[in-house]
N, C-alpha and C positions, 0 to 999 in steps of 0.2 A: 306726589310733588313735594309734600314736605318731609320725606326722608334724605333728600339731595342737600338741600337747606339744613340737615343738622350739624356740619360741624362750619368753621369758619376758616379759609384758607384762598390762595393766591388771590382771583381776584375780588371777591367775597370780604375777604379778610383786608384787603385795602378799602373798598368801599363801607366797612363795619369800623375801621380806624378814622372813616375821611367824618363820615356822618357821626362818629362821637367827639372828634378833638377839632372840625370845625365851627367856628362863631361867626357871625354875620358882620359887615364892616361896617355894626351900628356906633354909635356915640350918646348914651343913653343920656347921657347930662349934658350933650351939646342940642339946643334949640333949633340952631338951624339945621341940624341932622336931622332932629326928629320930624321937624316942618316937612323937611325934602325926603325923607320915609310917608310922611303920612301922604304929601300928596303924589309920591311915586303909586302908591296903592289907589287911590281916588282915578287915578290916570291911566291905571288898568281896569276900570269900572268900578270899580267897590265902593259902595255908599259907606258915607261914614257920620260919625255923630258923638260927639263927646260920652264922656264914661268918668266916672270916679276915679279917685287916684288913693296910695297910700297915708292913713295919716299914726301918725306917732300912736306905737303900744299897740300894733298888728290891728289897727282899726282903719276905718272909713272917712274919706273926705265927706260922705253923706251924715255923719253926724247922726245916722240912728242906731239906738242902742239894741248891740248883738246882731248886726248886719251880718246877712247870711251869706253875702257874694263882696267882701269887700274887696273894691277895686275892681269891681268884674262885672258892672251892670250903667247902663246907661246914666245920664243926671236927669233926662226928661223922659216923663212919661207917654211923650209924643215922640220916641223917638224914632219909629218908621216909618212918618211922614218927613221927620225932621233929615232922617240919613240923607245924606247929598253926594256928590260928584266937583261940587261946584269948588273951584280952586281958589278965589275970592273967598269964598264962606270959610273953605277948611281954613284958609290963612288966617282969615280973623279970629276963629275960633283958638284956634293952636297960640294965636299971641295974646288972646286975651287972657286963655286959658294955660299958663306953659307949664303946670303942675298933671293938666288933666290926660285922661288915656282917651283912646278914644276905640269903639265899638265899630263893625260894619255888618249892618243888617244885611243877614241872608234870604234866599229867595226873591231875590231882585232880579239879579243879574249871576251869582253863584249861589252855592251850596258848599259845605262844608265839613268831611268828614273829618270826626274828632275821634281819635283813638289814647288807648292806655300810652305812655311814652317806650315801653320797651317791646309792643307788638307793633308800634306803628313806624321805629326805628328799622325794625327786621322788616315791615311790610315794602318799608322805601327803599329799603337795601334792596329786596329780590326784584324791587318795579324799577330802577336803573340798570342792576345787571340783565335783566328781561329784554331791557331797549324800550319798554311802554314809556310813553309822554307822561311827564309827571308835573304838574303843575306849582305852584307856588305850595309852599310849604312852612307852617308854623310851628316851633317850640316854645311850651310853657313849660315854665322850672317846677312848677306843680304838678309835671309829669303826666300832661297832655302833647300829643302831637297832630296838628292840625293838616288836613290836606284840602286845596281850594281847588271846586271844579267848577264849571258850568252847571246853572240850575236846569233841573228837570225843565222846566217851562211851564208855565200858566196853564192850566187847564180852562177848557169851556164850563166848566161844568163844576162850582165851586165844593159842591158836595164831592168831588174828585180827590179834594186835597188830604193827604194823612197828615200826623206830626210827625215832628221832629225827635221827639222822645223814644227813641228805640228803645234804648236800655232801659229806661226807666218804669216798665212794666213787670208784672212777675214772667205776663204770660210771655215776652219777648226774649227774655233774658238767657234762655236755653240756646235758642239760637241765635242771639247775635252779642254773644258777651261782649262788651265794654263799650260798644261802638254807638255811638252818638251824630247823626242826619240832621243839620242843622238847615231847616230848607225855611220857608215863610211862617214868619212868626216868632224866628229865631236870631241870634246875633252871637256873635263870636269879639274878642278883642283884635284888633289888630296892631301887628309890632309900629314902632316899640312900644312896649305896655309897661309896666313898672307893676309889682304885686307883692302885697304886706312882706316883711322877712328878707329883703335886698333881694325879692326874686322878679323874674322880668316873662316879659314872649317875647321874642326873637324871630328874626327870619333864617330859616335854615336854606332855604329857595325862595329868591323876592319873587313881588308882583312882577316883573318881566317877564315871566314864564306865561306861556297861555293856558286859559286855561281847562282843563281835559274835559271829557264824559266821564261820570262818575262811575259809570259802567264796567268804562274801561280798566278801575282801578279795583272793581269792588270784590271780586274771587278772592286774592290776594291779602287783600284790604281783612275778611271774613276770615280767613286762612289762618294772617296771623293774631287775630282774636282770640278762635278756638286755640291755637298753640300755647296762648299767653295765658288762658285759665286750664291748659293740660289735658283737652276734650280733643277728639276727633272734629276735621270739621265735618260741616255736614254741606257738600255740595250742590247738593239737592233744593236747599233753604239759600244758596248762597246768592243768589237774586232774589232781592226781597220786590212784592209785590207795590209798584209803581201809583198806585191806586188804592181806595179803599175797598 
């Protein structure tokens, strides 16, 4: 499959020009854009919940010294009881707060696979030209790209539940390079985000989109992982076990 995908041409090569030089109709420094972004997302399901923002000299509105995620992590420690839907709440929040990002805790109602930016580019490209339903879709200029499904669902059985941390294991890391399952437990930023350096998250595909089974997306998803670190993929691994 992925010998057909190596060069870029007719319609390939439109969809490889459309996903690099298109930008989202955000308005990063208009308020009321950002208002009617954040609760366009709240109104497709997605819990949300304030998050830090940029401050002067590639630092943190949190104020602690050598933050390790600045601008990329909640303000409350409570904040997956605190994530809401609620369009009252997000309103007040957004105007109290009109500097802050704001977070949407996963495993609620989605999940969220997080890819390298240039394998999850190619993976969106072959999953339009494919025809597969592709759901809402995020760019971070930090060279993440975000894909929003449907969550697994709740299990009976809470011993059931794995993490979110794919990649972050040595022993994971062969077969599933770069790719990060952000399911209960976890959180992602949602656009628009603002991140130290004039860099931002963006929507490449807003919340309007519904959104998929992550199933649906995850061969491809896998695919272009292995490609982006130069490995074979392994087909075999490319459904990863749903369960512990």
């Amino acid at each position: 499959m992925s010998a057909e995908w190596g060069g870029r041409s007719g319609r390939q090569g439109k969809l490889s020009q459309w996903l690099r030089g298109r930008r989202p109709k955000e308005a990063a420094t208009d308020h009321g854009g950002r208002e009617a972004l954040l609760l366009a997302a709240a109104g497709a399901g997605l819990p949300l919940a304030p998050a830090a923002h940029p401050a002067p000299g590639y630092r943190c509105s949190c104020d602690r010294v050598g933050c390790p995620t600045p601008a990329r992590h909640p303000v409350s420690f409570a904040w997956q009881t605190q994530s809401t839907t609620d369009r009252a709440q997000i309103e007040r929040w957004a105007r109290h707060q009109p500097q802050a990002n704001f977070i949407t805790a996963t495993g609620m109602v989605h999940d969220v696979l997080d890819l390298p930016l240039e394998a999850g580019r190619e993976a969106l490209e072959r999953l339009l030209a494919s025809g597969i339903e592709v759901g809402p879709v995020a760019e971070s200029d930090d060279g993440r790209l975000l894909f929003f499904t449907l969550t697994r669902g709740t299990p009976e059985d809470e011993d059931e539940w794995w993490p979110c941390e794919l990649d972050c294991h040595p022993e994971t890391m062969d077969e599933h390079p770069g790719l990060r399952w952000h399911c209960r437990g976890s959180y992602v930023l949602v656009p628009p985000a603002r991140l130290p350096g004039d860099q931002a998250v963006h929507w490449v595909r807003g919340p309007e989109h519904p959104l998929p089974d992550p199933l649906s997306l995850l061969e491809i998803l896998t695919d272009a992982c292995a490609r982006y670190v130069g490995e074979e993929p392994d087909h075999a691994n490319a459904a990863w076990p749903l369960r512990r």
